[in-house]
VOGU-3710 file (C-alpha; in Angstrom, 3 decimals, decimal comma):
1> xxxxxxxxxx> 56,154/33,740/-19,246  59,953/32,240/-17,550  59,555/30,076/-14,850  61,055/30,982/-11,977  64,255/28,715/-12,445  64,885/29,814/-15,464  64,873/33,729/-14,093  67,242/32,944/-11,876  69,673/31,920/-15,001  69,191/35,147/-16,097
11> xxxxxxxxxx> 70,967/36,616/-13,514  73,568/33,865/-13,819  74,004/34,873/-17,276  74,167/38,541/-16,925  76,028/38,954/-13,580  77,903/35,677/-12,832  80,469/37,371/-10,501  77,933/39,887/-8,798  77,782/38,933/-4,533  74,225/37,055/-4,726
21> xxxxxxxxxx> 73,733/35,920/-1,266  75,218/36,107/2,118  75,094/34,520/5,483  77,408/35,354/7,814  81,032/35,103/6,623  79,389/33,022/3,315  79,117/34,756/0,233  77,934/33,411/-2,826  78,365/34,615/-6,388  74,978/34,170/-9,088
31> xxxxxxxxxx> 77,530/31,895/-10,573  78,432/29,770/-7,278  74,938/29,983/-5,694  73,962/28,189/-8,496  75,583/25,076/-8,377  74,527/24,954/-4,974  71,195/25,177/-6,268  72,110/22,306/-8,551  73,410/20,343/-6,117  70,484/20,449/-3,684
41> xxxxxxxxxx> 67,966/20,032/-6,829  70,075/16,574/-7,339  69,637/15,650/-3,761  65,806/16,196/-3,772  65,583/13,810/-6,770  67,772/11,233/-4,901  65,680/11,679/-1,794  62,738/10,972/-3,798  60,930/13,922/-5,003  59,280/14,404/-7,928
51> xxxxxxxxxx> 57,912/17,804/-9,690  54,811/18,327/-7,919  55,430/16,665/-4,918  55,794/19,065/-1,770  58,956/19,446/0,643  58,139/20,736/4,067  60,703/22,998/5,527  60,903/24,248/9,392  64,081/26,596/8,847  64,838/29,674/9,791
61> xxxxxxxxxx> 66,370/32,781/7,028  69,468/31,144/6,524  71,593/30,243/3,534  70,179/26,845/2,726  66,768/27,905/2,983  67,470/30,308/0,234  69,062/27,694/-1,791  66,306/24,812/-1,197  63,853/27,543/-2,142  65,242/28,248/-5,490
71> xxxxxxxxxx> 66,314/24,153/-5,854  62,444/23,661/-5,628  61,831/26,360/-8,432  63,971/24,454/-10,912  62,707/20,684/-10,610  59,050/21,753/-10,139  59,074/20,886/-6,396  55,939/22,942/-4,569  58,450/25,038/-1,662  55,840/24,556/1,389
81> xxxxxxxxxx> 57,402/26,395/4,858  56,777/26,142/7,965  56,767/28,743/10,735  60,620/27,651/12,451  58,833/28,099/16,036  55,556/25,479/14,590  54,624/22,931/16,985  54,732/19,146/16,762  50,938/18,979/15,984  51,221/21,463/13,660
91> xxxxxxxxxx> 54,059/20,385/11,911  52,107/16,539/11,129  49,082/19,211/10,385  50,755/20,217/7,660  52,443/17,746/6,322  49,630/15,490/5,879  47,404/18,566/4,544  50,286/19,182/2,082  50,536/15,257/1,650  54,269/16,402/1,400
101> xxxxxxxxxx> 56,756/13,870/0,642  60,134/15,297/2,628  60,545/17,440/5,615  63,584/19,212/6,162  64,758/20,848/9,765  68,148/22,209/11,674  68,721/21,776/14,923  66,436/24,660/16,460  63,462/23,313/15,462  64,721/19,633/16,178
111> xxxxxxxxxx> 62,309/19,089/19,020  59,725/19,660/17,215  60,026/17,489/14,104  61,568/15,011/16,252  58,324/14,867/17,995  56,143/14,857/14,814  54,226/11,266/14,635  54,134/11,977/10,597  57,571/13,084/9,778  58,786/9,739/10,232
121> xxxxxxxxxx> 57,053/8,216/7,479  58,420/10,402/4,608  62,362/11,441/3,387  63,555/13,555/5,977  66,535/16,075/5,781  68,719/16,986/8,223  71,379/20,212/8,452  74,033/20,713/11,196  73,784/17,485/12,831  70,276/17,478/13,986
131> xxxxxxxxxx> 69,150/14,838/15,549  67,876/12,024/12,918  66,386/9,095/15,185  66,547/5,710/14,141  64,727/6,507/10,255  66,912/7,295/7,282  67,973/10,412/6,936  69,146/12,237/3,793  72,315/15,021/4,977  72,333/18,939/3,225
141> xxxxxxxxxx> 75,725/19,519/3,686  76,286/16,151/1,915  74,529/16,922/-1,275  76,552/20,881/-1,521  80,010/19,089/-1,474  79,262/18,086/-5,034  77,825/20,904/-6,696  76,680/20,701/-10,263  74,207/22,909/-12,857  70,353/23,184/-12,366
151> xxxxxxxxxx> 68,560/22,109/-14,951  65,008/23,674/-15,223  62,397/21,191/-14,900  58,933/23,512/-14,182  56,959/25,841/-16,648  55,300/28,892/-15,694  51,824/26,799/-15,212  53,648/24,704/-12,348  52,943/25,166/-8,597  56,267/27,076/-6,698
161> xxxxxxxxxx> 54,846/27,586/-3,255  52,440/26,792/-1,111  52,289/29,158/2,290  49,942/28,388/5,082  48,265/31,368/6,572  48,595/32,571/10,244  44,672/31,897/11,223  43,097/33,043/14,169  40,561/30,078/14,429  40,893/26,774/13,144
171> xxxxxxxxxx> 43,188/25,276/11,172  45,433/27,303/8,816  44,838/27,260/5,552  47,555/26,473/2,248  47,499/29,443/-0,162  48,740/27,719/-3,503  50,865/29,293/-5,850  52,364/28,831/-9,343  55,575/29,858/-10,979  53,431/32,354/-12,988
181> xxxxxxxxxx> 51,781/34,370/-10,549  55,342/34,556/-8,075  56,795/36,162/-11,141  54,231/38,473/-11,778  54,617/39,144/-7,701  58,529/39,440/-7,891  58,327/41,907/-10,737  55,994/44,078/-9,635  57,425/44,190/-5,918  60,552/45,642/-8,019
191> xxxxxxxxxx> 58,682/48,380/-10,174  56,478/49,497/-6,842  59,672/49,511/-4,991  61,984/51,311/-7,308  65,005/48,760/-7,062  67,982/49,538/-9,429  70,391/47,030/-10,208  72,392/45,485/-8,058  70,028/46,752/-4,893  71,474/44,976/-1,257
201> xxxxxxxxxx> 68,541/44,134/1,286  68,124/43,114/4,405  66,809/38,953/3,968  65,296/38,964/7,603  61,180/38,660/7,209  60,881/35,207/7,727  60,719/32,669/4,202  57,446/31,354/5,489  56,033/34,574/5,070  54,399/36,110/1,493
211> xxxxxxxxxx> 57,070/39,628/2,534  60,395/36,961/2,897  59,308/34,837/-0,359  58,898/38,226/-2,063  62,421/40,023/-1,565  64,642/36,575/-2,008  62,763/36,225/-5,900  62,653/40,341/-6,411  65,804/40,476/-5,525  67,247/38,075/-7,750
221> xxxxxxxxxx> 65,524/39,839/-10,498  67,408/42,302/-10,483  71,181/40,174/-9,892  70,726/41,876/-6,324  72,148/40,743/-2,882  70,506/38,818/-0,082  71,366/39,289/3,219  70,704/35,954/5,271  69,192/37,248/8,818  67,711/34,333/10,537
231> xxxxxxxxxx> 66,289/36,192/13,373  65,794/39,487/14,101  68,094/41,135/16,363  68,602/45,051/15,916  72,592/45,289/17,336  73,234/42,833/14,372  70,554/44,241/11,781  72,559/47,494/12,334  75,921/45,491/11,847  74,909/44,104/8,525
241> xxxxxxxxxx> 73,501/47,547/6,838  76,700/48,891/7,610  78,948/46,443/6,454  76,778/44,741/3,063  75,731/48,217/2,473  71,867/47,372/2,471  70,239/49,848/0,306  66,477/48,836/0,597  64,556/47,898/4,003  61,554/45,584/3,672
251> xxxxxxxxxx> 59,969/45,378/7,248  57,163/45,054/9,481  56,519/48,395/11,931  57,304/45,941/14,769  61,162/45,473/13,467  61,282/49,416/12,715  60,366/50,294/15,883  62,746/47,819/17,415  65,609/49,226/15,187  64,942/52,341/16,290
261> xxxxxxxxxx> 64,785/51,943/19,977  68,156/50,215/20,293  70,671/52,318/22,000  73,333/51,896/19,353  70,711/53,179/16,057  71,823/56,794/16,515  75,528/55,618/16,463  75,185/53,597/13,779  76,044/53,791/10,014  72,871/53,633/8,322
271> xxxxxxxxxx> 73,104/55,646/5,368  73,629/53,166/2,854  69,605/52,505/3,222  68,196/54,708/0,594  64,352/53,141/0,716  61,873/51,818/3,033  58,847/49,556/2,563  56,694/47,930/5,155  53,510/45,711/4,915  51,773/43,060/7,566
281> xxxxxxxxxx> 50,346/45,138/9,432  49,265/49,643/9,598  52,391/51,717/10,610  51,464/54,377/13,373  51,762/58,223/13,018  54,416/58,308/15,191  56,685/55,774/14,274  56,687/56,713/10,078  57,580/60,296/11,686  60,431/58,886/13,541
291> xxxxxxxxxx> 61,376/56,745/10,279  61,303/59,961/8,070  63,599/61,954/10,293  65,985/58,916/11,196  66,581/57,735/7,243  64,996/60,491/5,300  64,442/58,100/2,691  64,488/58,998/-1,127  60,850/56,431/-1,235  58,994/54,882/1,254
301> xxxxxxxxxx> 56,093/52,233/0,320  53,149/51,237/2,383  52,937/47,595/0,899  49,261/46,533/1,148  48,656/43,027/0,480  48,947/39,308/1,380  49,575/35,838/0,944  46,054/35,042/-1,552  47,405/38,010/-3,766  50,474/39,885/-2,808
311> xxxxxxxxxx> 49,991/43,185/-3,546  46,751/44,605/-3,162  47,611/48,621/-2,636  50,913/50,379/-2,566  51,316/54,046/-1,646  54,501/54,783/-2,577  54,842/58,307/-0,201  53,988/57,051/3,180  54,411/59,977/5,484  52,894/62,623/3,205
321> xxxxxxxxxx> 49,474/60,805/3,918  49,795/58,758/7,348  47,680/55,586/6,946  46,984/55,531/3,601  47,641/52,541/1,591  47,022/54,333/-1,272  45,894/53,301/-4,752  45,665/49,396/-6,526  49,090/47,873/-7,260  50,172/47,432/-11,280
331> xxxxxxxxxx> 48,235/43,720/-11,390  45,411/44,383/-9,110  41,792/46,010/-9,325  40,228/46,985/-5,784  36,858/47,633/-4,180  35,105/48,662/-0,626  32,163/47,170/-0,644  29,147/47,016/1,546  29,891/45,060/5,230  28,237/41,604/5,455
341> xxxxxxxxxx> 27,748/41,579/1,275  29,124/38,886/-1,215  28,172/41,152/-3,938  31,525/42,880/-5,548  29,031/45,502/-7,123  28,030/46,515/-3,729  30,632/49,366/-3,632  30,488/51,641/-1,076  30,371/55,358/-1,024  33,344/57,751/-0,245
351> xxxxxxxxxx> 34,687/57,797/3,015  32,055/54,594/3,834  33,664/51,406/5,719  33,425/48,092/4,148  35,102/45,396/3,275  38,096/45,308/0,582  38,139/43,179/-1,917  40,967/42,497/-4,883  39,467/41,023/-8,544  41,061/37,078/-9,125
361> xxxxxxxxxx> 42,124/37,804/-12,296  45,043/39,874/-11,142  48,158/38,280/-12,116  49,479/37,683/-8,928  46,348/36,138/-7,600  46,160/32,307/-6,362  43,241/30,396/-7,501  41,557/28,772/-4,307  43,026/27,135/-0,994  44,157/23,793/-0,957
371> xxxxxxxxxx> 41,804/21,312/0,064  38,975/24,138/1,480  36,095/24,238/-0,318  34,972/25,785/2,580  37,313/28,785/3,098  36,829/29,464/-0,717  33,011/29,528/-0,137  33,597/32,359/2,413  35,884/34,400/0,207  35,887/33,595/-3,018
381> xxxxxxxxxx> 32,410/35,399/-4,514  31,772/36,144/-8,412  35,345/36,536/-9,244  36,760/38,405/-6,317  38,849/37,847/-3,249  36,845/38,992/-0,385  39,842/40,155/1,947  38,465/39,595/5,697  40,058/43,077/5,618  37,845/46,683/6,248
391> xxxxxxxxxx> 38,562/49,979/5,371  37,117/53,087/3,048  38,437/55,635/0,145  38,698/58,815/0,813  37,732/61,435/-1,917  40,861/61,518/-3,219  40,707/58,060/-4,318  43,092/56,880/-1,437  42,432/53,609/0,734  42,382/54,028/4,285
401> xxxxxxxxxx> 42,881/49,922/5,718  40,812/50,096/9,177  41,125/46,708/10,638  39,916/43,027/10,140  36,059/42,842/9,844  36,785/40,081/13,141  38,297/42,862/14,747  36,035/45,919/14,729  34,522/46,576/17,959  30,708/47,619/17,769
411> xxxxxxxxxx> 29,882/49,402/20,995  26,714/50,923/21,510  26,001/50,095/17,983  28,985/52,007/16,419  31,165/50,237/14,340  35,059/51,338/15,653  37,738/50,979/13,917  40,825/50,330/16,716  43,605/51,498/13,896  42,523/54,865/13,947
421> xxxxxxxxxx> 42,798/55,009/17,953  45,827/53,566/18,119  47,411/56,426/15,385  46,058/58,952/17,395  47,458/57,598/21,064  50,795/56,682/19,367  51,690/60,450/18,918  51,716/60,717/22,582  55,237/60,925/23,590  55,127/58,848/26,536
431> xxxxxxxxxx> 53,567/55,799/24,769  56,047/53,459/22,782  53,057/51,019/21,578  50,005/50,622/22,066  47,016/47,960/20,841  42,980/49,207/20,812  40,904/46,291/21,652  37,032/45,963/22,169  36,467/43,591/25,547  32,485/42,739/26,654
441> xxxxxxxxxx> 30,282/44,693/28,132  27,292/44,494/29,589  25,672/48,205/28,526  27,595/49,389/25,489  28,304/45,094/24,094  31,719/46,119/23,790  33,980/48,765/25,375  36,944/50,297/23,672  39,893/49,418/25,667  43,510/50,446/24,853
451> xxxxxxxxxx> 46,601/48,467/25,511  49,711/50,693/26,307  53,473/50,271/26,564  54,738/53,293/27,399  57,833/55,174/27,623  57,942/56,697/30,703  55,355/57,626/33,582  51,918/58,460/31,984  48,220/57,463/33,337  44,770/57,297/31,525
461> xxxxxxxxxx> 43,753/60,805/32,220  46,733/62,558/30,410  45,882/59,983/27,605  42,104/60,713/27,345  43,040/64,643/27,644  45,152/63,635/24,587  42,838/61,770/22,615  40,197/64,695/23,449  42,431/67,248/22,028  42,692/64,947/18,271
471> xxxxxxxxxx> 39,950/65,171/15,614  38,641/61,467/17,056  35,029/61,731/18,034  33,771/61,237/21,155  32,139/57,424/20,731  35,850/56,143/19,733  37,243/57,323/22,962  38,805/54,631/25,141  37,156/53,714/28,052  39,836/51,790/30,218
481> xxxxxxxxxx> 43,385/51,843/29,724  45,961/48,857/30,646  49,505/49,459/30,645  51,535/46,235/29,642  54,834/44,948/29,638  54,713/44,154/26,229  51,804/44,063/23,279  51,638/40,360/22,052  52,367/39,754/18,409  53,212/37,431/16,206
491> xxxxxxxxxx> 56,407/36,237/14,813  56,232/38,378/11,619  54,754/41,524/14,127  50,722/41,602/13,708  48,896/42,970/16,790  47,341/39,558/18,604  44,402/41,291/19,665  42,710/37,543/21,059  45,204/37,592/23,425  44,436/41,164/25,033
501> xxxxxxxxxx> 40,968/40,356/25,028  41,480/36,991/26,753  43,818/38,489/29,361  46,754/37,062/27,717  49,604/39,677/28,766  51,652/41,144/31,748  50,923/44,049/33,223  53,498/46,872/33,988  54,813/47,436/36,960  53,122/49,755/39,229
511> xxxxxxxxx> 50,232/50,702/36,819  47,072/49,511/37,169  44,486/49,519/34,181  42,472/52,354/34,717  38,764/53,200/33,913  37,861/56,629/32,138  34,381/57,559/33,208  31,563/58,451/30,266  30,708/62,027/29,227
//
């Protein structure tokens, strides 16, 4: 199999003059992106890096990320990124987890590598004048005035990328991952998505994160065009579909919903976009209604999957089953299996939660966290990724994603799913969002509590008459509602569901939580 620098020449050699990346009024040819590429690749080596070693970068989407990613891929450099909003402590986490030998920054996240006790004892890179201290500092924009040729330095067996994973508890953890299995990634993200030649998307899910990494290589496969978007912000989201003519979307819901609700989406020109995906987190009823009518998209993929091995499910007609993640992805096998079992042969019946789990020997699999013997002895069993994740088949063969096993509230000695609550309450059409979380309580253990942001004036009973009028059973009713300002996420749009259960969030104005009382 190619490395990954080498199928980036590819599209040099096919499509030299084809528009490969953009950022603002930059754009880059295959041809001229590449000697940026070379350039940088010669300024890691004269900073000090080896093939091997790992560079730490706390950057947001923006040109030179792209380019240091792909520099990495050709010397055999392990690309290790950092959340742009991480912390000082978690920056020196990192970097002496990695044992990384550079860190590279930009002025936004200055104060926080600045403040890093460990960045100062390895090559450090600076872009736009950030702030270098007293150390020596090696200069971006320096090494691009010269550019020059990559030369590929890494084979297929070589490590590209290491991510660290968002955890909930403890420290995160690095998800390894060679040139190999990113290709294997890359090409099937292109076959599940349908991209054509030449395809134009949207490069705004952060490059720390397994759905950013995915559509800068995919779309290089195919000699396409990345748009640089280093933060979300819907006005100018809207601005660059119209003008780059982005064909393919590749979102969380939370940036969907968000491009929807902006006064200016029904005046805008989107019709360039031609295909939706989404992964990170399950897309509501309501809002893949609102995305069918407002695109009516020729394909629209429920991505299933994540950092450990990208693709786990794809269902590649989202709205004509709501929820579904439907079947196993080209390089992946799949099972439900029993709840609180580490046997892979413990499958579960139809329609039966459990917990899903994805076979290691799927190309696009990694092959054990870095330096946790410990994480890998609570998911790693016999062969298979045990996902954390739960969720059944239906009888049609289709997987149904329900929750994180850490997340399923067991009240009264029912096992609730809160994903199948929070479908149901999103079709109401006073609520804009809304988060199911199960809090303490002293009868039931927990209570079922849902977190709303709503449209307009609403109030629990009109939401419990709702919910009584669905097909969800009594048990999985909620119990007390709390209307919020806002439901907390995190950057790349996952439901932080710790946070509403430790109290964590702003009410609305002028509405109280309020208790529905037990049949």
């Amino acid at each position: 199999m190619l490395d990954l620098g080498r199928t980036f020449l590819q599209s040099v050699e096919r499509r030299p003059h084809a528009v490969g990346l953009v950022d603002a009024a930059l754009q880059l040819t295959y041809a001229q992106w590449a000697r940026h590429i070379g350039a940088t690749q010669r300024g890691l080596a004269d900073a000090g890096l080896k093939k091997g070693d790992h560079l730490v970068t706390v950057l947001q989407n923006r040109w030179e990320m792209a380019t240091l990613h792909w520099a990495c891929q050709f010397a055999g450099i392990v690309m290790t990124p950092l959340n742009w909003r991480a912390k000082p402590d978690e920056v020196d986490y990192c970097i002496q987890d990695a044992q990384a030998r550079a860190v590279v920054w930009e002025p936004i996240t200055d104060a926080a590598v600045t403040a890093s006790t460990e960045a100062p004892r390895i090559a450090r890179i600076v872009m736009d004048g950030a702030a270098p201290g007293n150390a020596t500092v090696h200069r971006f924009d320096h090494w691009i005035n010269q550019p020059v040729d990559p030369l590929p330095l890494a084979g297929a067996d070589d490590g590209s990328l290491m991510l660290y994973t968002s955890g909930t508890t403890g420290k995160p953890k690095g998800v390894p991952r060679r040139h190999r299995a990113e290709r294997a990634a890359a090409l099937a993200h292109v076959a599940q998505n349908r991209y054509a030649v030449g395809e134009c998307t949207l490069g705004v899910m952060p490059l720390y994160h397994t759905m950013g990494v995915r559509s800068l290589l995919a779309i290089a496969l195919i000699d396409g065009r990345f748009v640089c978007m280093p933060r979300f912000e819907a006005q100018r989201a809207l601005q660059l579909i119209r003008d780059q003519g982005v064909s393919h979307l590749y979102l969380v819901p939370t940036l969907y919903h968000d491009l929807l609700s902006h006064p200016n989406f029904k005046r805008s020109d989107v019709a360039s976009v031609r295909k939706l995906g989404f992964a990170g987190a399950p897309m509501h009823d309501a809002l893949l209604q609102r995305l069918q009518a407002a695109f009516d998209p020729e394909l629209f993929v429920n991505h299933y999957g994540s950092s450990e091995i990208y693709t786990f499910s794809i269902n590649q007609q989202a709205t004509l089953k709501p929820g579904s993640a439907g079947r196993a992805g080209f390089n992946t096998r799949l099972r439900v299996v029993a709840l609180n079992q580490h046997n892979p042969d413990a499958v579960t019946d139809s329609m039966q939660e459990g917990q899903i789990i994805a076979e290691l020997t799927s190309d696009e699999a990694f092959e054990g966290y870095h330096r946790r013997p410990d994480a890998d002895a609570k998911s790693l069993h016999a062969g298979w990724y045990f996902t954390g994740d739960t969720g059944y088949v239906d009888a049609d063969g289709d997987l149904f994603v329900t929750g994180r096993v850490d997340d399923m509230i067991i009240s009264g000695g029912e096992n609730i799913s809160p994903v199948d609550i929070e479908s149901v309450l999103s079709l109401h059409p006073e609520v804009d969002e809304v988060a199911v979380a199960g809090l303490k309580d002293e009868r039931w253990g927990q209570k079922v509590v849902a977190f709303v942001k709503a449209h307009g004036p609403v109030d629990a009973q009109s939401l419990d008459a709702h919910c009584r009028r669905s097909d969800l059973v009594n048990f999985k009713r909620p119990r007390d509602y709390v209307f919020v300002r806002e439901i907390p996420k995190s950057p790349v749009g996952k439901v932080l569901r710790r946070l509403l259960q430790s109290g964590d969030y702003e009410l609305a104005p002028s509405q109280p939580a309020e208790t529905i009382q037990p049949e």
